[in-house]
NULOLUM-392121 format. One record per residue (C-alpha): residue number from 1; residue in one letter; x negated, y, z. Coordinates in nm, 2 decimals, always signed. Example, Ala and Ser with C-alpha at 12.3 -4.5 7.8 and 13.67 -1.06 7.14 Angstrom:
BEGIN
<1,'A',<-1.23,-0.45,+0.78>>
<2,'S',<-1.37,-0.11,+0.71>>
***
This chain:
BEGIN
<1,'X',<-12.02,+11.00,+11.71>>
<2,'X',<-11.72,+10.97,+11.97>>
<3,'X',<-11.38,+10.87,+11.91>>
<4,'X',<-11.27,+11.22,+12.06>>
<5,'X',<-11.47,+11.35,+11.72>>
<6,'X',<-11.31,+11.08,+11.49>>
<7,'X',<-10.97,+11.05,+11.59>>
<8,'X',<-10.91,+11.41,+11.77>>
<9,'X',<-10.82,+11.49,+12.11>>
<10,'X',<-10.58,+11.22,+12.19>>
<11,'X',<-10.53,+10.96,+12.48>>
<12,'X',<-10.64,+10.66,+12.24>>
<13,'X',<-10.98,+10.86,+12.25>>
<14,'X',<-11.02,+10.93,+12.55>>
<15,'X',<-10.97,+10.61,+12.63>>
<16,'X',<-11.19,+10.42,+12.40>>
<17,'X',<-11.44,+10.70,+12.49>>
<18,'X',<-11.43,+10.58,+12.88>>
<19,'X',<-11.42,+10.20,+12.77>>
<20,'X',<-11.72,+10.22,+12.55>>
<21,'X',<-11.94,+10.46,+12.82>>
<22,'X',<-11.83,+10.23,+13.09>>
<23,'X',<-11.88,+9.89,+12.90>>
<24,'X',<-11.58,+9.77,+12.98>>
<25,'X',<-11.48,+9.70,+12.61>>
<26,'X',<-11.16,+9.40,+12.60>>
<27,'X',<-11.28,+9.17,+12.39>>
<28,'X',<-10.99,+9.18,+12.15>>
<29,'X',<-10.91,+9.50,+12.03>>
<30,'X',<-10.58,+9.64,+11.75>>
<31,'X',<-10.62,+9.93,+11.58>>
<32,'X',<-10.23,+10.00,+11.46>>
<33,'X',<-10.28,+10.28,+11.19>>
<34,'X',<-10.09,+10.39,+10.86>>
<35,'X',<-10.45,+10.53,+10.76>>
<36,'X',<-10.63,+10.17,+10.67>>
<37,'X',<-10.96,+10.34,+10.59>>
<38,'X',<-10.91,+10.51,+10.96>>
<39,'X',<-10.91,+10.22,+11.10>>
<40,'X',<-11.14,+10.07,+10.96>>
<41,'X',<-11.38,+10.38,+11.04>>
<42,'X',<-11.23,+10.34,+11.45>>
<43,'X',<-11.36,+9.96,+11.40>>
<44,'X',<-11.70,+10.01,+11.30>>
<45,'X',<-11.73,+10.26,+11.58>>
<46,'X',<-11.62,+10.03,+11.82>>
<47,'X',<-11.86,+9.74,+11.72>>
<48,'X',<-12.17,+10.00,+11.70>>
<49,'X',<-12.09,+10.03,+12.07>>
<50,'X',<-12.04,+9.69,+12.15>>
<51,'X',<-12.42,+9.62,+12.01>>
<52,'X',<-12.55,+9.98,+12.09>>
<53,'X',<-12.89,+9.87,+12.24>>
<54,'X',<-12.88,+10.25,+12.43>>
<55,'X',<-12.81,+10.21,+12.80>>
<56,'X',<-12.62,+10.57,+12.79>>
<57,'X',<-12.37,+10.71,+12.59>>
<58,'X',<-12.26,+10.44,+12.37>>
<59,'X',<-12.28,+10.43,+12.07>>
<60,'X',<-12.55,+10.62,+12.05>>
<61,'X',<-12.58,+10.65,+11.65>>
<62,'X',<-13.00,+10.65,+11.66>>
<63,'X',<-13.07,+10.28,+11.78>>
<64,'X',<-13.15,+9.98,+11.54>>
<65,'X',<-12.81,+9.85,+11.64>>
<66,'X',<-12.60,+10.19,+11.60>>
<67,'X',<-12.75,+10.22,+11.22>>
<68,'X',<-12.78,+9.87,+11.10>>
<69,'X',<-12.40,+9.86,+11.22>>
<70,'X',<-12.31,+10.21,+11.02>>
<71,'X',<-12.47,+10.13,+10.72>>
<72,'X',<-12.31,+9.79,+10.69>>
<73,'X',<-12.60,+9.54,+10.76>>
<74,'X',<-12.60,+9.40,+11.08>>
<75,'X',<-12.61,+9.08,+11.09>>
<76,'X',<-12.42,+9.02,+11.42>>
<77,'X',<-12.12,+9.22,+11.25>>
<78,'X',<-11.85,+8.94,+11.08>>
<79,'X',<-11.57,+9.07,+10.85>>
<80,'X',<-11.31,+8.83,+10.80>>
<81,'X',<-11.26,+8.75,+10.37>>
<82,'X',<-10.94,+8.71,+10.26>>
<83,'X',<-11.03,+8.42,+10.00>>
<84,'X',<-10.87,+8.30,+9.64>>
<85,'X',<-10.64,+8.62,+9.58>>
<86,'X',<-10.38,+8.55,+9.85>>
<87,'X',<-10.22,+8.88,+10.01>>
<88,'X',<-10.28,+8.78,+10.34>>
<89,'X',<-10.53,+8.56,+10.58>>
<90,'X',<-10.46,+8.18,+10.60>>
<91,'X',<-10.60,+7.99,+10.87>>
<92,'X',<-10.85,+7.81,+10.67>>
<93,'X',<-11.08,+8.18,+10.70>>
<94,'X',<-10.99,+8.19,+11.05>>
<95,'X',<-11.11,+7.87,+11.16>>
<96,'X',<-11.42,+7.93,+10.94>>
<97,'X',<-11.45,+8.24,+11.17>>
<98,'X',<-11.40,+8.04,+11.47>>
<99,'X',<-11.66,+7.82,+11.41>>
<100,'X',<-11.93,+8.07,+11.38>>
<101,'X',<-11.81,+8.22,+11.68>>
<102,'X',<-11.99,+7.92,+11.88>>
<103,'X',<-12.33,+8.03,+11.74>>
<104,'X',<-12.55,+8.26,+11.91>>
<105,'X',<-12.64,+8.62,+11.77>>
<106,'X',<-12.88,+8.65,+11.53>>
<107,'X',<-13.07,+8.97,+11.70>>
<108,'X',<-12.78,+9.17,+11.91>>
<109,'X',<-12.63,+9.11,+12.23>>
<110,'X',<-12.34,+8.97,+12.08>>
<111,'X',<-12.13,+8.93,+11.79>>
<112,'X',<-11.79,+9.14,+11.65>>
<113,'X',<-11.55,+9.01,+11.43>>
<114,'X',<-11.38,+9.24,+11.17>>
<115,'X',<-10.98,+9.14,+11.07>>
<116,'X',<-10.87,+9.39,+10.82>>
<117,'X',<-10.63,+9.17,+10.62>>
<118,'X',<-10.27,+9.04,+10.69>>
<119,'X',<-10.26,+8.70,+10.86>>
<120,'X',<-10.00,+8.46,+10.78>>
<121,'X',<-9.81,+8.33,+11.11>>
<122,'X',<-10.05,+8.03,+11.07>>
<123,'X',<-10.34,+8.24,+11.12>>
<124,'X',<-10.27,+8.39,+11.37>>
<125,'X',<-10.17,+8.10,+11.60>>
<126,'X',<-10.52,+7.97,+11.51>>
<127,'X',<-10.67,+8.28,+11.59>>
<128,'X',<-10.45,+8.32,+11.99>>
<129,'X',<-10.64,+8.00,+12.04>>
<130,'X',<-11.00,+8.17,+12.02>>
<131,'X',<-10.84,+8.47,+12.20>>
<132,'X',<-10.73,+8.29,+12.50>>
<133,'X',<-11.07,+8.15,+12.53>>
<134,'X',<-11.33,+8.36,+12.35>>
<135,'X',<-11.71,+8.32,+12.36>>
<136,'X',<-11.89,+8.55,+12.61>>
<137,'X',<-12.07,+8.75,+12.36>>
<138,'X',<-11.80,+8.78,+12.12>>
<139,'X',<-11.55,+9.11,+12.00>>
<140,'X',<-11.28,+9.05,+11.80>>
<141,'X',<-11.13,+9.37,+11.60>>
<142,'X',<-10.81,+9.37,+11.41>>
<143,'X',<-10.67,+9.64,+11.20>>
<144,'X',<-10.26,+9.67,+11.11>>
<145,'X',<-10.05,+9.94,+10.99>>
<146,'X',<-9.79,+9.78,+11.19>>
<147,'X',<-9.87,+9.58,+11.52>>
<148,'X',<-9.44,+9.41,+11.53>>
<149,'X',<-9.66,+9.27,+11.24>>
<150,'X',<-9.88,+9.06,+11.47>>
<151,'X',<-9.71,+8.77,+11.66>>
<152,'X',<-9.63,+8.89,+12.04>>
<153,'X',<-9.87,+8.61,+12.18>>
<154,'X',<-10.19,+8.80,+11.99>>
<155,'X',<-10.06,+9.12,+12.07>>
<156,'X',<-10.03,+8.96,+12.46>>
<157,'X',<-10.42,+8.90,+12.47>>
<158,'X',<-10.51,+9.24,+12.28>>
<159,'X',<-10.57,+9.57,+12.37>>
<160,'X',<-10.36,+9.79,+12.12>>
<161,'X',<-10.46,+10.13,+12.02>>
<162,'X',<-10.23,+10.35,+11.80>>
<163,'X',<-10.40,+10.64,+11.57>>
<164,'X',<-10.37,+10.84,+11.33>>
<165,'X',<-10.04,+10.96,+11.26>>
<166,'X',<-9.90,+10.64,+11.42>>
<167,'X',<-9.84,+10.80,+11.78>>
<168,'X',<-9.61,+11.07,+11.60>>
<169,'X',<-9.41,+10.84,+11.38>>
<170,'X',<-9.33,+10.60,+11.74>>
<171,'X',<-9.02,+10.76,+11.82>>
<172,'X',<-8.85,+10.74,+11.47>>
<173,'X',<-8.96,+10.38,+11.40>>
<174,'X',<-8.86,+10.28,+11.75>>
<175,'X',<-8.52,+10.40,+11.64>>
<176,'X',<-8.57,+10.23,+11.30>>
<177,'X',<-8.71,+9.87,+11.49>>
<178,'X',<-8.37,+9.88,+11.75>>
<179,'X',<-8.15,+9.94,+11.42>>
<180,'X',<-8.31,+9.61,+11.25>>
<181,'X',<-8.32,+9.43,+11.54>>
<182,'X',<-7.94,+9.47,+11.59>>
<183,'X',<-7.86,+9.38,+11.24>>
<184,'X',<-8.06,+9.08,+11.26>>
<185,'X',<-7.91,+8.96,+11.59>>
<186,'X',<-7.56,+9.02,+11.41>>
<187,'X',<-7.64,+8.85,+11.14>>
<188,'X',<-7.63,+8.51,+11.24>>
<189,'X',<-7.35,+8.55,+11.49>>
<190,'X',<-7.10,+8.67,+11.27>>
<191,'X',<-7.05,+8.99,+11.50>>
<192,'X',<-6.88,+9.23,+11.35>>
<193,'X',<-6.89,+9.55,+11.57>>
<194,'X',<-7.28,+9.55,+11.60>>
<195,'X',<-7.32,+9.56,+11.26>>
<196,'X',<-7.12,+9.80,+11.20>>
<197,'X',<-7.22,+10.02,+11.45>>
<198,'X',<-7.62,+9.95,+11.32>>
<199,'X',<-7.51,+10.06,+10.93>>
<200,'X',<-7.35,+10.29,+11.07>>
<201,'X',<-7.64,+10.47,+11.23>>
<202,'X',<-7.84,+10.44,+10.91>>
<203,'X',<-7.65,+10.79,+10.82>>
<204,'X',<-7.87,+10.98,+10.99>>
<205,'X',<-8.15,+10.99,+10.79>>
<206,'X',<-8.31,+10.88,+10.49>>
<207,'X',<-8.63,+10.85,+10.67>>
<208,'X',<-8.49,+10.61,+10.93>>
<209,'X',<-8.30,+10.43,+10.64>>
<210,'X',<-8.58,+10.37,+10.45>>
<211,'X',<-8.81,+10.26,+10.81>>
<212,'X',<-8.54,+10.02,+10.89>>
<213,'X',<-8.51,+9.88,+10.56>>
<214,'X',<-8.92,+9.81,+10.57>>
<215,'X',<-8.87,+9.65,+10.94>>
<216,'X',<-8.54,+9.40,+10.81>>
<217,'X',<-8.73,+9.27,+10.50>>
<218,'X',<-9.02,+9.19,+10.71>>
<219,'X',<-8.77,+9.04,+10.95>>
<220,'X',<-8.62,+8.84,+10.68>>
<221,'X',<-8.96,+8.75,+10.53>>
<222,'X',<-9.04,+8.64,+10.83>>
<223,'X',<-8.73,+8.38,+10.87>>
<224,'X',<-8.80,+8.25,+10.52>>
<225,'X',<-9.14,+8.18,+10.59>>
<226,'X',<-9.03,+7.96,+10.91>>
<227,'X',<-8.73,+7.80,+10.69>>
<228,'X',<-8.93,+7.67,+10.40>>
<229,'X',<-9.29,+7.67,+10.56>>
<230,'X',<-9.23,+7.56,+10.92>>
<231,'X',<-9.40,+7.85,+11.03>>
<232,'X',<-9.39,+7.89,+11.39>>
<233,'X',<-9.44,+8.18,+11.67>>
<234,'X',<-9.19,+8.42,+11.59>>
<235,'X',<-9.00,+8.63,+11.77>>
<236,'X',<-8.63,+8.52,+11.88>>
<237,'X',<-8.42,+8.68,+11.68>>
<238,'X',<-8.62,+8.49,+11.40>>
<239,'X',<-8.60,+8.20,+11.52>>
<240,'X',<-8.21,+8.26,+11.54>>
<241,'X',<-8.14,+8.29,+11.21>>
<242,'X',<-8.35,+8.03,+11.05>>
<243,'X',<-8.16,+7.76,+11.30>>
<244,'X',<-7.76,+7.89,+11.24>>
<245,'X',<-7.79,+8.03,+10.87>>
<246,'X',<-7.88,+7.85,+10.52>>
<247,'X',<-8.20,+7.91,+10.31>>
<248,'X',<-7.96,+8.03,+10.04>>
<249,'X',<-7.79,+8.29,+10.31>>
<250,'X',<-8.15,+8.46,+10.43>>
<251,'X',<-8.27,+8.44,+10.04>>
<252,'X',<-7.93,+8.70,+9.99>>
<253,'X',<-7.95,+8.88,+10.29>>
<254,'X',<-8.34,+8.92,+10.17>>
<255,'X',<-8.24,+9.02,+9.78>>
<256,'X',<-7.98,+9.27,+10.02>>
<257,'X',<-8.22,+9.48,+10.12>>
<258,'X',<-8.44,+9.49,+9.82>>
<259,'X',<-8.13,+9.63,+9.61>>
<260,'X',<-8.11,+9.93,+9.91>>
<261,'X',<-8.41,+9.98,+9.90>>
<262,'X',<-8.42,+10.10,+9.51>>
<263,'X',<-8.07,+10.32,+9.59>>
<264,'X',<-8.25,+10.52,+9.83>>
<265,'X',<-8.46,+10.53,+9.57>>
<266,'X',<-8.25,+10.66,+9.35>>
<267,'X',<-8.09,+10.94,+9.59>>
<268,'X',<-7.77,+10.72,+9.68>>
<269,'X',<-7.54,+10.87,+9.91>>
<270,'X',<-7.58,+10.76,+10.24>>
<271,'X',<-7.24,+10.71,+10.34>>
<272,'X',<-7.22,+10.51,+10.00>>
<273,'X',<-7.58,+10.31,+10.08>>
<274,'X',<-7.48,+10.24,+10.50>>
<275,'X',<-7.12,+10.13,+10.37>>
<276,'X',<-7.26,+9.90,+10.07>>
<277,'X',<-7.50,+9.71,+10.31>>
<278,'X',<-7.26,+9.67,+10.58>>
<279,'X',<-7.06,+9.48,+10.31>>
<280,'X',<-7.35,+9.29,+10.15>>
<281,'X',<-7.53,+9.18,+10.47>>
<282,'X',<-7.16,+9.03,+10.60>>
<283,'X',<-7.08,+8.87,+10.23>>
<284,'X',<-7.45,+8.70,+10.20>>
<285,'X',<-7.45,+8.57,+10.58>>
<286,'X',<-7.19,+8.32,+10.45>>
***
């Protein structure tokens, strides 16, 4: 297979297409996709070409390589195991996936790493170490439905691919990130223009309402995580609000955007819904 057949005719195929026939894979790659199962389908792909023992097209599907990695069983292949029920990768799995990155393959010409699952902030710090200085022989490949879900440092030494439906959605979540990212530089500052003018904006559409409501809860997760974990690596704006504002005051602003989030469920008005969080975001940040 090609990733012209799996994906469609699109420039993320094309280009994985030339990367793979030219063997000039990065040796960290993202697939950011809304379609996990996609992804995960783009991944394997990828490594069967990293480890394609064919010296044309790669892969070539026929080799040992190509159909040990299809069916699951090459030994070479590592998926990362989110461990003990947590919702996301902690460090301790990535440094046990470090340390086997140090050993040789068993029978390929290298090694790929599978990273399906959320890391925490931790994990990923741990993992930009191994990035920065990665084995020869060694292919990392990390799967997100969002990549502002990845700190910018991994993202930095990455090679991002969007797919799916993800290349569509880009302009409305754009819009939806620039919205959030206003109201959570506001926030902090006590400005109250910009925040006003970012509710405001949220009257367009419930689509964009409900994206930008997604983005500030992962924003304020985010700052919550660095206020009572001393989490570190995030982005500015982050970093902002966890040094001006109280635990209590992000723990509101968090509940905030929970409550919205259930009145657009319910079909709220959205003058009514834009007006109410206006209101709610400026009484919490107190």
């Amino acid at each position: 297979m090609s990733f012209t057949k799996l994906l469609g005719e699109c420039e993320a195929a094309f280009q994985l297409d030339t990367l793979c026939s030219g063997r000039r894979l990065p040796h960290a790659v993202i697939f950011e996709s809304r379609d996990a199962e996609l992804a995960r389908k783009a991944a394997v792909e990828l490594a069967a070409a990293f480890l394609c023992e064919n010296e044309g097209k790669r892969p070539c599907g026929v080799c040992k390589a190509c159909k040990k990695v299809f069916e699951g069983v090459h030994p070479d292949v590592y998926t990362v195991e989110t461990t003990g029920g947590k919702q996301a990768t902690g460090v301790g799995e990535i440094r046990e996936m470090i340390s086997d990155c140090y050993i040789k393959p068993n029978e390929g010409s290298g090694k790929v790493y599978f990273i399906f699952d959320k890391m925490t902030p931790e994990a990923q710090n741990a993992l930009l170490k191994i990035l920065e200085e990665p084995p020869q022989f060694t292919q990392f490949v990390i799967t997100a439905e969002k990549s502002t879900l990845l700190l910018k440092t991994v993202l930095s030494r990455s090679v991002l691919f969007k797919i799916g439906d993800n290349g569509e959605r880009d302009k409305l979540y754009d819009e939806a990130y620039d919205v959030a990212l206003e109201i959570a530089r506001a926030v902090p500052e006590n400005i109250e223009l910009p925040l006003l003018a970012a509710t405001g904006r949220l009257i367009k559409s419930r689509e964009l309402t409900q994206q930008t409501l997604e983005i500030l809860a992962e924003f304020f997760s985010q700052a919550l995580e660095e206020k009572f974990l001393g989490e570190s690596g995030f982005e500015p704006h982050i970093t902002n609000m966890t040094r001006i504002m109280r635990r209590s005051s992000i723990v509101k602003l968090y509940d905030v955007v929970m409550k919205a989030q259930e009145m657009l469920s319910h079909n709220c008005n959205m003058n009514v819904l834009a007006t109410w969080l206006c209101a709610n975001i400026r009484e919490s940040r107190h």
